[in-house]
C-alpha positions as CSV (number, residue, x, y, z in Angstrom):
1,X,91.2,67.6,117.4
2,X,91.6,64.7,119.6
3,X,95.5,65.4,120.0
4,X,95.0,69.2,121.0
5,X,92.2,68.2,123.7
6,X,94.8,65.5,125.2
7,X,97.3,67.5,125.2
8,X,95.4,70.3,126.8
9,X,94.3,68.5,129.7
10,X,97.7,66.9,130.5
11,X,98.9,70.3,130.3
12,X,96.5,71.4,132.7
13,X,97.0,68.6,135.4
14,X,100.8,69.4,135.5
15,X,100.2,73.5,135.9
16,X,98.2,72.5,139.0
17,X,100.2,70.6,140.1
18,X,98.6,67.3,139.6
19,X,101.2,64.3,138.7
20,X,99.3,62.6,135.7
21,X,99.5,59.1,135.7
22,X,100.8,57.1,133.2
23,X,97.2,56.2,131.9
24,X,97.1,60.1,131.3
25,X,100.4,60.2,129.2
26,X,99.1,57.2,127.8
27,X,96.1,58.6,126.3
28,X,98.6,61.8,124.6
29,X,100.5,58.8,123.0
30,X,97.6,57.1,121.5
31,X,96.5,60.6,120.3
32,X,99.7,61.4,118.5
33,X,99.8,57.5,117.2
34,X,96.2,57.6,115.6
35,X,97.9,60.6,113.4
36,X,101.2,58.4,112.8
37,X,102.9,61.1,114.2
38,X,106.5,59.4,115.4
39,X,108.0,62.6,116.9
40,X,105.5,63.3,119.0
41,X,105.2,60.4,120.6
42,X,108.6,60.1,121.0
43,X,108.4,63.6,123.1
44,X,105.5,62.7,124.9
45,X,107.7,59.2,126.2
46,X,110.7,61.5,127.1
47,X,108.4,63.8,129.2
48,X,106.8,61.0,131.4
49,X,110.8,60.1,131.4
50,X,111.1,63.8,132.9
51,X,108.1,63.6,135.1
52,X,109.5,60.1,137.2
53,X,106.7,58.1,135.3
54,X,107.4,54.7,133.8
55,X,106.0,53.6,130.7
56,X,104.6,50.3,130.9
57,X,103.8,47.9,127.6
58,X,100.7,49.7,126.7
59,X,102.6,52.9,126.7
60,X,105.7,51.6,124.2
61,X,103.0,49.9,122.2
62,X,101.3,53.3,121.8
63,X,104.6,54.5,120.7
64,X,105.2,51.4,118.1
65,X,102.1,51.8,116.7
66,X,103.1,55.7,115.9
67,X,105.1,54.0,113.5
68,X,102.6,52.1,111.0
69,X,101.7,54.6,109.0
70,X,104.8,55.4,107.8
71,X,105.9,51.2,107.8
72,X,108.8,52.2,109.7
73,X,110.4,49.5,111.3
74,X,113.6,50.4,112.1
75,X,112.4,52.8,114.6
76,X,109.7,50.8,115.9
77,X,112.0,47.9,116.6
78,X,113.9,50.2,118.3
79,X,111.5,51.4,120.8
80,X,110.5,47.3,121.1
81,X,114.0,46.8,121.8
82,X,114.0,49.3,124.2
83,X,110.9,48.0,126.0
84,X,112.5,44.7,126.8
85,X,116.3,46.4,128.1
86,X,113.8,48.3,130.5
87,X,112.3,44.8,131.8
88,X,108.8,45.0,130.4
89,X,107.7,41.4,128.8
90,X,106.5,42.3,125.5
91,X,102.7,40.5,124.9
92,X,100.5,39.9,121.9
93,X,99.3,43.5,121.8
94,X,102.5,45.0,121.3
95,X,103.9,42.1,118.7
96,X,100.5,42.1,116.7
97,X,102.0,46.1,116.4
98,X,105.5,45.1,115.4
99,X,104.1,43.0,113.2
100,X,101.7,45.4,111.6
101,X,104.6,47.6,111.0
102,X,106.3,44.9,109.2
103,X,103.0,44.4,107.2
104,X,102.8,48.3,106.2
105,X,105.9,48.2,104.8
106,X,105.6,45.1,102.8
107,X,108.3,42.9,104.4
108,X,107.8,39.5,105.2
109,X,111.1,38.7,106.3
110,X,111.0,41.0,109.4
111,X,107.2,39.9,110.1
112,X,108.6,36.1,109.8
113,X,111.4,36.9,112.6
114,X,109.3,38.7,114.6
115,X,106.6,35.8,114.4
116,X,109.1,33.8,115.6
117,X,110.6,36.1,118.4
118,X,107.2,36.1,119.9
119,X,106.6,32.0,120.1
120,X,110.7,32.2,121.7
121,X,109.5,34.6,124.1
122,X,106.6,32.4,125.2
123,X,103.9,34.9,124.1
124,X,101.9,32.6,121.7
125,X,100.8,33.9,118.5
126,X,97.1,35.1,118.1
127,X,95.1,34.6,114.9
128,X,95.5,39.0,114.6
129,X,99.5,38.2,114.4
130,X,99.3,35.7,111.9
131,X,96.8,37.7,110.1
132,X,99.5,40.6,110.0
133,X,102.2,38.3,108.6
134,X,99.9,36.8,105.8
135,X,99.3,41.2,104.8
136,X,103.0,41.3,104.6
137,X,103.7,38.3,102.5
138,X,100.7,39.5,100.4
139,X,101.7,43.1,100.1
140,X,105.3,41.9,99.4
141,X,103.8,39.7,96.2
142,X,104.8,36.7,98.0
143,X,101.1,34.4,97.8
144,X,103.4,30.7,98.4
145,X,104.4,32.4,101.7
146,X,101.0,33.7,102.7
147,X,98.9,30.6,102.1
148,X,101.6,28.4,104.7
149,X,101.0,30.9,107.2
150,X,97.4,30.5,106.8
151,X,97.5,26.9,106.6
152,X,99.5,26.7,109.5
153,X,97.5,29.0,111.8
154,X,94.7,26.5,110.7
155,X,96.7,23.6,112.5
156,X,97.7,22.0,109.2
157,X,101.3,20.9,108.5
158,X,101.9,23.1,105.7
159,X,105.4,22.5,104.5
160,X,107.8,25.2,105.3
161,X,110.2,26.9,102.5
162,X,113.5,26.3,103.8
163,X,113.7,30.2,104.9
164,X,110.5,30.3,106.9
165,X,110.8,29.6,110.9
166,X,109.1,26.7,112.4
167,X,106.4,28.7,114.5
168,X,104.7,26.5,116.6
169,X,100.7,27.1,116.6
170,X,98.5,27.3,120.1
171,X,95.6,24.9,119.3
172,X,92.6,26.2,118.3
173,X,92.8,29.4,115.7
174,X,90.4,30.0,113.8
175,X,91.4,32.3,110.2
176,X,89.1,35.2,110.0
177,X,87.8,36.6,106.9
178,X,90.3,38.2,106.2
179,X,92.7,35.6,106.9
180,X,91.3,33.9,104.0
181,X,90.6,37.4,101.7
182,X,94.1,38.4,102.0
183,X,95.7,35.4,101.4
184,X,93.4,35.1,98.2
185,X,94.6,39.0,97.6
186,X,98.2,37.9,97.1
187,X,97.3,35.5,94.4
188,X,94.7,37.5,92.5
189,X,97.8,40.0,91.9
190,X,98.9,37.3,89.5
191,X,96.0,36.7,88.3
192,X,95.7,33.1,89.4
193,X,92.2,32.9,89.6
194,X,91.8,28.9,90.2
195,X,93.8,29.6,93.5
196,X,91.7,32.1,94.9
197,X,88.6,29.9,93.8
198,X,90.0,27.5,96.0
199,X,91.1,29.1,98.8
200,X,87.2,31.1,99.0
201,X,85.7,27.9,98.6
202,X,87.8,26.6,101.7
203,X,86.4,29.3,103.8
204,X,82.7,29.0,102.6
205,X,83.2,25.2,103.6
206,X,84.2,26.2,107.1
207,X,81.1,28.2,107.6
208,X,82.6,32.0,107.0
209,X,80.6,33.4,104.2
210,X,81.9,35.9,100.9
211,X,81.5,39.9,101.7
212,X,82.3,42.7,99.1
213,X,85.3,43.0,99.4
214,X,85.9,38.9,99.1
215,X,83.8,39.6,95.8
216,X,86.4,42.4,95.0
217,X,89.6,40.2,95.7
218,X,87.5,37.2,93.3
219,X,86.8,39.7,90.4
220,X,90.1,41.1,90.0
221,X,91.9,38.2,89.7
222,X,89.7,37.1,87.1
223,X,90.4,41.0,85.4
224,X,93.9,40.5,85.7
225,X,94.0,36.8,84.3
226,X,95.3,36.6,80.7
227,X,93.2,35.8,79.0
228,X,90.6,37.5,81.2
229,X,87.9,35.4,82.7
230,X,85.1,37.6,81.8
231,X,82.8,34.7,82.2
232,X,83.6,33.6,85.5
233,X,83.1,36.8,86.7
234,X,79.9,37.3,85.6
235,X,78.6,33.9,87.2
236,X,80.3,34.6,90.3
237,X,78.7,38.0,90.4
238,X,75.5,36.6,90.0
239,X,75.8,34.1,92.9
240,X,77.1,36.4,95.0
241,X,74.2,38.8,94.4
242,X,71.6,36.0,94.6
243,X,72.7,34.9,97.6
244,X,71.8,38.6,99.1
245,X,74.6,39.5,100.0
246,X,75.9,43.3,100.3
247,X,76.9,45.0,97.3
248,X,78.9,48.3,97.4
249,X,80.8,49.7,94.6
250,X,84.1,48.2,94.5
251,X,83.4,45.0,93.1
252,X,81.6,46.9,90.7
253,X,84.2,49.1,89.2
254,X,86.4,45.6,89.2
255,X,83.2,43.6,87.0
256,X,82.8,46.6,84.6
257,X,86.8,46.8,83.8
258,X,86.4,43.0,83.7
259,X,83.5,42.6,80.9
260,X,83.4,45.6,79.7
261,X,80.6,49.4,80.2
262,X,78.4,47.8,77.8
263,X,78.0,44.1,78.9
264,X,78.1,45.2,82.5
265,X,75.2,47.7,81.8
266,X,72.8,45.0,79.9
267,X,73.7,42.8,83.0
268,X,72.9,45.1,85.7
269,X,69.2,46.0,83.7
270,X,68.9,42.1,83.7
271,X,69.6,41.4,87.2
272,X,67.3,44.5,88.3
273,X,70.0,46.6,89.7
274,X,71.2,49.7,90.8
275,X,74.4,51.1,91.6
276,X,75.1,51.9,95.3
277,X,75.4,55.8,96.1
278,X,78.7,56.5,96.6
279,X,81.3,59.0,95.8
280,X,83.7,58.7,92.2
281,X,82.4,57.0,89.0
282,X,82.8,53.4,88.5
C-alpha cells in the first residue's frame, strides 16, 4: 500500500546514507494520516525529531489530520498547540484540519473556538473553515447554529446566540454546495421540511444548482416530517428529474421509504425510469 512504499523508500535514503528532507518525512506522515493512523504519525514526527529535521506547518498538519478519523480532538489540539510553542504560525490549511476534527466528532463548541482562534491569530477564515463548522453544528443536531454560520459567511448580519463568537468575515465568500446542503442536512433531521425548502431555494437563487445528494437531504426531510410529506416529495422528485439532472440511488431509497414500494414503482414506470446500477437494494 501506499504507506509500505513510503515507508520503504525513506528507509532506503537513510541506509545510504542520504538525509531525507522534510518533504520526504512529510510524504510518510500523509501516508499514515490517509489511514487515520495517530501512532504512526506520531513516530514518524519523533524520528525527523531524531534525524535534526524540523517539521514545518504542512508536517504538523499532516499529523492533525491523522486525527479525523477517529474525531479526536484532544490529541489533535495537542499537536496544534505544539506547533505554535515551536514558533510555526498556524494558516488556513492547518485550522480547516482542526476544524475538521471538531466536525468528525460532532462538536460545535470546539469548532466555534477554534473559528474564532483563527480570525485572533490574523489567519482569516476561508469558506472550507466555515463549511467545517456548519458539519459540526449539523452533526451535533444543532440547525439554529449552522444556518448563522452560513449566513454569516454570506456577509449577512445573522444575529448571534449569546454563546457564539463574533467572527469577523473577509469579504467576498461565496457558500458552496455543500455550504447550503449541509446546513439544510441539520434541519431535515427534524424533519423541518419548509426550512430546507427555503434554504435550497436560496441557493438555486444564487445561481448554484440541486445535485443528488441535495435531492437526498430534500427527500428525507419530507420522510421524516410527521405527518410525512409524501406529496412534496413526489413533485420535487419530478422537477428535479425533469430538469436532467443526475440521478443515483440514494434519493431513491429515501422516495421509496417516503411514498411507499408500490407508489414509487407506478411512478418510476410513469416517468420512464430506471434504477441506476449500483450495489445493495433500495
Amino acid at each position: 500500500g501506499e504507506v509500505v512504499r513510503a515507508e520503504k523508500w525513506l528507509q532506503a535514503m537513510l541506509d545510504r546514507g542520504v538525509a531525507p528532507s522534510v518533504v520526504s518525512y512529510t510524504t510518510v506522515l500523509h501516508a499514515h494520516a490517509r489511514e487515520g493512523n495517530i501512532e504512526a504519525a506520531e513516530r514518524g514526527l519523533e524520528l525527523m525529531r531524531e534525524n535534526g529535521v524540523e517539521a514545518n506547518v504542512v508536517s504538523y498538519s499532516a499529523l492533525i489530520h491523522a486525527c479525523v478519523k477517529l474525531g479526536d480532538i484532544d490529541r489533535a489540539e495537542k499537536w496544534f498547540d505544539r506547533m505554535r510553542m515551536q514558533g510555526i504560525k498556524a494558516n488556513a490549511v492547518s485550522y480547516s484540519v482542526v476544524l475538521n476534527v471538531c466536525a468528525k466528532a460532532c462538536n460545535y463548541s470546539r469548532a466555534e473556538y477554534w473559528l474564532q482562534a483563527m480570525s485572533d491569530d490574523g489567519v482569516p477564515p476561508n469558506v472550507v473553515c466555515f463549511n467545517n463548522v456548519i458539519d459540526a453544528c449539523a452533526k451535533a443536531g444543532r440547525a439554529d447554529r449552522a444556518e448563522i454560520w452560513l449566513r454569516r459567511m454570506m456577509g449577512e448580519d445573522a444575529k448571534l446566540l449569546e454563546d457564539m463568537p463574533d467572527v469577523i468575515t473577509p469579504p467576498g465568500l461565496v457558500p458552496t454546495r455543500q455550504s447550503y446542503t449541509t446546513t439544510a442536512q441539520a434541519h431535515a433531521s427534524h424533519g423541518h421540511w419548509e426550512d430546507v425548502e427555503r434554504i435550497f431555494a436560496d441557493m438555486e437563487g444564487r445561481g448554484t444548482c440541486m445535485d443528488e445528494y441535495s435531492l437526498t437531504v430534500l427527500l428525507s426531510a419530507y420522510s421524516r416530517s410527521r405527518p410525512r410529506q409524501r406529496e412534496r416529495a413526489e413533485e420535487a422528485f419530478k422537477r428535479y428529474v425533469d430538469r436532467g439532472l443526475k440521478l443515483t440511488r440514494p434519493p431513491l431509497r429515501v422516495l421509496r421509504s417516503t411514498v411507499g414500494g408500490a407508489r414509487f414503482e407506478r411512478l418510476m414506470c410513469d416517468m420512464g425510469l430506471s434504477i441506476p446500477a449500483g450495489e445493495g437494494a433500495l
